[in-house]
C-alpha positions in Angstrom: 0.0 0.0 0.0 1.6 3.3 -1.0 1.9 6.4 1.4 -0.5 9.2 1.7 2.4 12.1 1.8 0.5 14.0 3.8 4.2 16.1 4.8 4.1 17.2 1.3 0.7 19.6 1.7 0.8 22.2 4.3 -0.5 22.2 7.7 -3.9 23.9 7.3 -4.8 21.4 4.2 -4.0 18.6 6.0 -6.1 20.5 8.5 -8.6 21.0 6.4 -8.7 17.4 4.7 -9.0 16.1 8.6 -12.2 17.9 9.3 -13.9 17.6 5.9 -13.6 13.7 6.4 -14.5 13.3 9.7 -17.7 15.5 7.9 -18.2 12.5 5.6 -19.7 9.9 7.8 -23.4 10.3 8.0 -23.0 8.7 11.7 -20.3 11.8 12.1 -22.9 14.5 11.1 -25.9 13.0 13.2 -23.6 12.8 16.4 -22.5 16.7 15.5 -26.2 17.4 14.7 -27.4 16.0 17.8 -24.4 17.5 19.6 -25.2 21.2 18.4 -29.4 20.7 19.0 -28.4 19.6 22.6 -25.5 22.1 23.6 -23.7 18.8 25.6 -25.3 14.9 26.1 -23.7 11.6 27.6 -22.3 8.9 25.4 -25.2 6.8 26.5 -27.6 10.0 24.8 -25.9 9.6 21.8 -26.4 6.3 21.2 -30.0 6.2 22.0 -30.6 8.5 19.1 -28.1 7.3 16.6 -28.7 3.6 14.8 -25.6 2.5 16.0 -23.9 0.1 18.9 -22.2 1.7 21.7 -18.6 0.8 20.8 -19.3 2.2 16.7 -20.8 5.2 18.3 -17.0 5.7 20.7 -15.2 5.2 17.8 -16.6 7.9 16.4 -16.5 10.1 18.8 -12.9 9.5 19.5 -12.1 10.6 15.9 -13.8 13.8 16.5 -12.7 14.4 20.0 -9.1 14.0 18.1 -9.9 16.3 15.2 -11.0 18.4 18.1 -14.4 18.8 16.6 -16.1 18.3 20.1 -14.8 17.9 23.9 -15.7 15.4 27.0 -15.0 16.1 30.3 -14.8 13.1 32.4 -17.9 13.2 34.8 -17.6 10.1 36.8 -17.8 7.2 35.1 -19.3 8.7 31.7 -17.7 11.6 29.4 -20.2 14.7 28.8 -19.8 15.7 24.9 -20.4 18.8 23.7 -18.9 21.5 20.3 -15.3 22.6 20.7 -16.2 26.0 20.0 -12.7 27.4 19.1 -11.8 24.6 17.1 -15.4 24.6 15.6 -15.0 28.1 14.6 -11.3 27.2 13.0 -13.1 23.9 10.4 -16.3 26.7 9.7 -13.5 29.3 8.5 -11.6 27.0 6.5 -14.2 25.2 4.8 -16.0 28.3 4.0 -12.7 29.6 2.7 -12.9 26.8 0.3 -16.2 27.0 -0.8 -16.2 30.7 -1.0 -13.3 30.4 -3.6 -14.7 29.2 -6.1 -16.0 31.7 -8.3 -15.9 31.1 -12.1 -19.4 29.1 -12.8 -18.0 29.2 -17.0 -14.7 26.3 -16.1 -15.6 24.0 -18.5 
């Protein structure tokens, strides 16, 4: 299997690449959906209202904890969820930035 040279792009497009595909997992979107309609929810939450199993649902929430999409703070024996507002505003910016520069509707 070859290499993905991600050290050949600079940091805010490997940045950007990071968030736009933790963005493209439906499962992704519904936990952020549910995350932003909420303001903060339990693991346990989250998986009531998304088809998946408990573990699937952890996996994905460790990917966007570590894209710093969202934050958990330990509360006993569950993690509390909720936006990473900072970081949030950083993936908005940046993917707006790409959209928003596209502007010749006559390419080809």
């Amino acid at each position: 299997m070859g290499l993905t040279k991600t050290e050949e792009f600079t940091r805010q497009q490997n940045e950007l690449a990071g968030w736009t595909k933790a963005l493209g997992h439906p499962a992704r979107i519904a936990i952020l959906q549910f995350l932003i309609e909420k303001r903060s929810c339990f693991c346990g939450d989250i998986v009531d209202e998304v088809p998946l199993c408990q573990s699937t649902v952890s996996q994905h929430l460790q990917e966007l904890t570590k894209l710093a999409l969202i934050k958990g703070d330990i509360n006993g024996p569950s993690v509390c969820y909720c936006i990473d507002e900072k970081n949030w505003s950083r993936a908005k910016k940046a993917v707006s930035a790409l959209l928003d520069s596209y502007q010749d509707p006559n390419c080809c």
